[in-house]
C-alpha positions in Angstrom: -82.2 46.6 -20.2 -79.5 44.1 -21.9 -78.7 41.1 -19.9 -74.9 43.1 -19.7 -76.5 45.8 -18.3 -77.7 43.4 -15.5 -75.2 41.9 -14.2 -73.1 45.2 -14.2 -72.3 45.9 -10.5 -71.8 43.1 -7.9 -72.8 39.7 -8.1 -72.3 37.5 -5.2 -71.0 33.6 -5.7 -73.2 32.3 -2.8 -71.7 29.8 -0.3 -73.6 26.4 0.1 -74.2 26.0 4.1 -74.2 22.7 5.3 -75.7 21.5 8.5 -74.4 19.4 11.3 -74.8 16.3 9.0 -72.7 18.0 6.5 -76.2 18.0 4.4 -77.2 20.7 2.4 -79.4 23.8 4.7 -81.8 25.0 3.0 -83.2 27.5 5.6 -79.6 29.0 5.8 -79.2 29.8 2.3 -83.1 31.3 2.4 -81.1 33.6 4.6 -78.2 34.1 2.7 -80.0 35.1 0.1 -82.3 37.2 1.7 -79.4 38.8 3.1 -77.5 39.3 0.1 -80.5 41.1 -2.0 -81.3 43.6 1.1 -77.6 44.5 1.1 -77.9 45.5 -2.4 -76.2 42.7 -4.1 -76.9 43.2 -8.4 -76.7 39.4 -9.1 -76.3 35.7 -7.5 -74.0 33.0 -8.6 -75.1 29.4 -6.9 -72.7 26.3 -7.8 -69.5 28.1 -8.4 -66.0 28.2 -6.3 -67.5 29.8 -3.1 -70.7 27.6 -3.3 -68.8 24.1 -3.2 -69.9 23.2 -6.7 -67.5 20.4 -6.7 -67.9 19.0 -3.4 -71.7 18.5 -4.6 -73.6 15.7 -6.0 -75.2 16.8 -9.4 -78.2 15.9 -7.7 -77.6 19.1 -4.8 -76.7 21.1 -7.5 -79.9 21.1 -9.4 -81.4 21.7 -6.0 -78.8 24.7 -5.1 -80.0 26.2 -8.4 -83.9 25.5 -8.0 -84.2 27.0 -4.8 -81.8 29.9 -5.6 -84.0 30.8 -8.7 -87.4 30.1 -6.2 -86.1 32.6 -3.7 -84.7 35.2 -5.1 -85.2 34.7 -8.9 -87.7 37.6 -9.5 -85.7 40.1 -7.6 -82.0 40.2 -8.9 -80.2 38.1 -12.0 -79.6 34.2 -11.4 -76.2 33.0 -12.7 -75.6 29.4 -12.7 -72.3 27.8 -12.6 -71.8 25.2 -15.2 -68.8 24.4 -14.6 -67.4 20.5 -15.6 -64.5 18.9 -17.2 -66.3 17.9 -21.0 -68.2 19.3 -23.2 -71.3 17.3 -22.7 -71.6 17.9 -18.7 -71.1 21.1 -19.3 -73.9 21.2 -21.5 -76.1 18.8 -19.4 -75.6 21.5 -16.7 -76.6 24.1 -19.2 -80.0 22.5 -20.4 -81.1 21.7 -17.0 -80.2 25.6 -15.4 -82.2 27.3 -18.5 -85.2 24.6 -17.9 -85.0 26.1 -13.9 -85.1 29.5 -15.2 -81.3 30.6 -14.7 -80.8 33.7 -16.6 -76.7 33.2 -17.9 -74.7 30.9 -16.9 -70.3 30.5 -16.2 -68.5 28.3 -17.7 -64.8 26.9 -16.5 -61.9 25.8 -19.1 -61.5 21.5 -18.4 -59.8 21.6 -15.2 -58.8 17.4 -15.3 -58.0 16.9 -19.1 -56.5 20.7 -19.5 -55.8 21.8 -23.1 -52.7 20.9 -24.5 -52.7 24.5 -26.0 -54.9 27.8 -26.2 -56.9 26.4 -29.6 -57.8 23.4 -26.8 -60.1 25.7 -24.7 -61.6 27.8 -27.7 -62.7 24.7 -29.2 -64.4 23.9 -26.1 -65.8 26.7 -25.3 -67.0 27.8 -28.9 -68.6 24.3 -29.0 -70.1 24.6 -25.8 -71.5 28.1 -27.2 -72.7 27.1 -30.0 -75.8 24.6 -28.0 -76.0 26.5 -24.5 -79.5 27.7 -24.3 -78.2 30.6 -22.3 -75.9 33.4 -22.3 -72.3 32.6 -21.1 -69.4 34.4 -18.7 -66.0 32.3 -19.0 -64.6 31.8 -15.5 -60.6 32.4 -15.6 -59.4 30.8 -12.3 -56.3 29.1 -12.9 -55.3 28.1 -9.5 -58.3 25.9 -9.3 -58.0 25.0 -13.3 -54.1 24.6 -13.6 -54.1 26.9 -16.1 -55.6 30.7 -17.8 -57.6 31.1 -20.4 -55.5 33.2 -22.5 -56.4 36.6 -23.7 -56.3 35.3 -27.3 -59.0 32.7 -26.6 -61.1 35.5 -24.5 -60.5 37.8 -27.7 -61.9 35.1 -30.1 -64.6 33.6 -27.9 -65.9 37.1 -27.0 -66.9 37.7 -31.1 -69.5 34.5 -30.1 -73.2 35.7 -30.0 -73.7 33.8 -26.9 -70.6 34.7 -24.5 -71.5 37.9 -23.1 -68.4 38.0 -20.4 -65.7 37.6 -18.2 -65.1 36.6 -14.6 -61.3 36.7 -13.3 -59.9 35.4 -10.7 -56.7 35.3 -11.6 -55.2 38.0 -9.2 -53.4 39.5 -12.1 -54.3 42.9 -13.2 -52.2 43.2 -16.4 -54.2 40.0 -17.6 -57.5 41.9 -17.1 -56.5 45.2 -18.2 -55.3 42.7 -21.3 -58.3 41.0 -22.1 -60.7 44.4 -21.6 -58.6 45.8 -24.3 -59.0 42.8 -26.7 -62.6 42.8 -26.4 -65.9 44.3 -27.3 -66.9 47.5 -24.9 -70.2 45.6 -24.6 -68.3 42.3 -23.1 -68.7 42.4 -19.3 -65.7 42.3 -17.6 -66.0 41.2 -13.7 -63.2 41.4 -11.2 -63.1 37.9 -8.9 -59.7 38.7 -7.4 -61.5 41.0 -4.1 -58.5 42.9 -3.4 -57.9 44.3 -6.8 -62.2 45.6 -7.5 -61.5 49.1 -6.7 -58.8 49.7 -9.1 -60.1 47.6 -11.9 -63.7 49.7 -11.4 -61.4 52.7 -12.1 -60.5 51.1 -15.0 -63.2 49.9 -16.2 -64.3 46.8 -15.3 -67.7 46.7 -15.1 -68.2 45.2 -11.6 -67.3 42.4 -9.5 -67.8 38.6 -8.7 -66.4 38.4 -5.2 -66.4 35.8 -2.6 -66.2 38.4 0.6 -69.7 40.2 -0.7 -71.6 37.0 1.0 -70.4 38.7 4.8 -70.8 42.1 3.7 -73.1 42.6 1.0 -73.8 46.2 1.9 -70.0 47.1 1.7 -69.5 45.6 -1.9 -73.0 47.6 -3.2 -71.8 50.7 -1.5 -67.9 50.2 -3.3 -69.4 49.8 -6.5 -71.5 52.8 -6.1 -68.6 55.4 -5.0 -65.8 53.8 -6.7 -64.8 57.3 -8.0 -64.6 58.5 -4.5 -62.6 58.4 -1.4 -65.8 56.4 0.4 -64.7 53.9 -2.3 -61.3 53.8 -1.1 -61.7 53.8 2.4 -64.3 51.1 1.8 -61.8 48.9 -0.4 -59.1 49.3 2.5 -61.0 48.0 5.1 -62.0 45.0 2.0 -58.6 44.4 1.4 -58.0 43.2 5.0 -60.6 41.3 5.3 -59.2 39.6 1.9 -56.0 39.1 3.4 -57.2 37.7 6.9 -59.3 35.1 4.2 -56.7 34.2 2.2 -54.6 31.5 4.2 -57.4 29.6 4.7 -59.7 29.4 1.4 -62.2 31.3 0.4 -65.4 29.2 1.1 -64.4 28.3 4.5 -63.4 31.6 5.6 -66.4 33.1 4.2 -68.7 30.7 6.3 -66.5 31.7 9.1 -67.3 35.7 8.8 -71.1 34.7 8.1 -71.6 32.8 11.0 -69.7 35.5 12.8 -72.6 37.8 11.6 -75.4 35.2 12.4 -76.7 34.6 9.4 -75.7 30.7 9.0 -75.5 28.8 12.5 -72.3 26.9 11.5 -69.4 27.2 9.0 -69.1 23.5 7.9 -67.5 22.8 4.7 -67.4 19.2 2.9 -63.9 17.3 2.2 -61.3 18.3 1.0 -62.1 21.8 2.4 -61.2 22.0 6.4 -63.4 25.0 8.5 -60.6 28.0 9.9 -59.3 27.1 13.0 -60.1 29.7 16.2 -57.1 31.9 15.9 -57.7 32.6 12.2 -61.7 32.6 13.3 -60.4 35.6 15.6 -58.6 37.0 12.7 -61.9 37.0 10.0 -64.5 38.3 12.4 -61.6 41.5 13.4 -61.5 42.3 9.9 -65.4 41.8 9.4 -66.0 44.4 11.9 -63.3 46.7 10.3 -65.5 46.5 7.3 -69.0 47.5 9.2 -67.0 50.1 10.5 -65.4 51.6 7.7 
């Protein structure tokens, strides 16, 4: 099986839980990650958006990664984030997730010193292609990077041997409809935006990176497996309120909010600048959560 092939389907960008000291919790994320491979979960994504990555010391990251890849590393697909503002970090972060025994990696356009123009970030990412010891997904998430990718740089970086992918967050369907027609059929393309999966599945995208699947990993396995069929509807419904109950409040606080709803972390604390949901929209998430489960 190609390494495309694997990370077809869902793959999860796991939250980092914190403890009462704000300190990383290592016997939370055990269960996260326990939780998210019994619920059917086809890949895991430690260090990106969801997981805090820039909240965390490079230090905690290496540590994120190691344990992620100790846990669950024989059983599903390890993506690493990578993501940094130069070329060298980036490839600093690189070196050190192949030596833990990632199996790709994602990597974010310079979200400080942002290209000056689309020839900016495929320099940077061809150069950081042409060294990575692994195989690559770019990461479009402009409202964290100031700015897209554009399809003409996904086009061109997609003919590199090493960038197998694309993860978008952009909330903008025409852009990913856009870039799955300028590109390989063998170059993954993975929905991030969780209210917009079940229509790019039917499009075909070839799965999903979605925040949500860390509080309900069963519904996201079970959408990508009857995406064709009203189950998948009824399924993505039920998601798409939950997304919208999320939103106002950020995706990795929110998402610690639903999981300690369900019991699987004891507390939803998030680092600065990040705030955790306040009780009525607390009320709001664990409604929705339930909506899901029941769907």
């Amino acid at each position: 099986m190609t390494l495309q092939q694997e990370l077809a389907g869902i793959t999860c960008p796991v939250v980092t839980p914190f403890d009462d000291a704000n300190q990383i919790d290592e016997d939370a994320l055990e269960t996260v990650l326990d939780d998210l491979v019994s619920g059917g979960i086809d890949a895991v994504f430690p260090n990106g958006t969801t997981g805090e990555f820039a909240s965390l010391s490079p230090d905690e990251r290496r540590r994120v990664l190691e344990f992620t890849v100790e846990q669950v590393g024989g059983d599903v697909p390890v993506v690493a984030g990578a993501g940094a503002t130069s070329v060298a970090e980036t490839l600093e972060y690189l070196e050190e997730a192949a030596d833990l025994g990632a199996d790709a990696a994602v990597v974010v356009p310079p979200y400080f010193h942002a290209a000056n123009a689309p020839a900016g970030n495929e320099r940077f990412f061809e150069t950081v292609a042409d060294e990575s010891p692994l195989p690559l997904l770019l990461y479009n998430i402009p409202a964290c990077t100031g700015g897209e990718i554009a399809v003409e740089t996904v086009e061109a970086v997609a003919e590199h041997d090493n960038v197998v992918g694309l993860k978008d967050s952009s909330g903008d369907l025409e852009y990913f409809l856009a870039a799955m027609r300028a590109t390989p059929d063998e170059f993954l393309l993975l929905q991030g935006y969780d209210a917009l999966l079940l229509p790019s599945l039917r499009m075909g995208a070839d799965g999903g990176v979605n925040a949500l699947s860390n509080a309900v990993p069963e519904a996201y396995s079970e959408l990508y497996e009857t995406a064709e069929t009203e189950r998948g509807a009824t399924l993505q419904d039920a998601i798409a309120d939950l997304f919208e109950a999320c939103g106002a409040y950020g995706f990795a606080p929110a998402t610690k909010a639903a999981l300690e709803h369900r019991d699987v972390i004891p507390t939803d604390a998030v680092r600065p600048p990040l705030v955790t949901v306040p009780d009525d929209g607390c009320a709001a998430i664990e409604d929705a959560v339930e909506g899901v489960l029941e769907a």
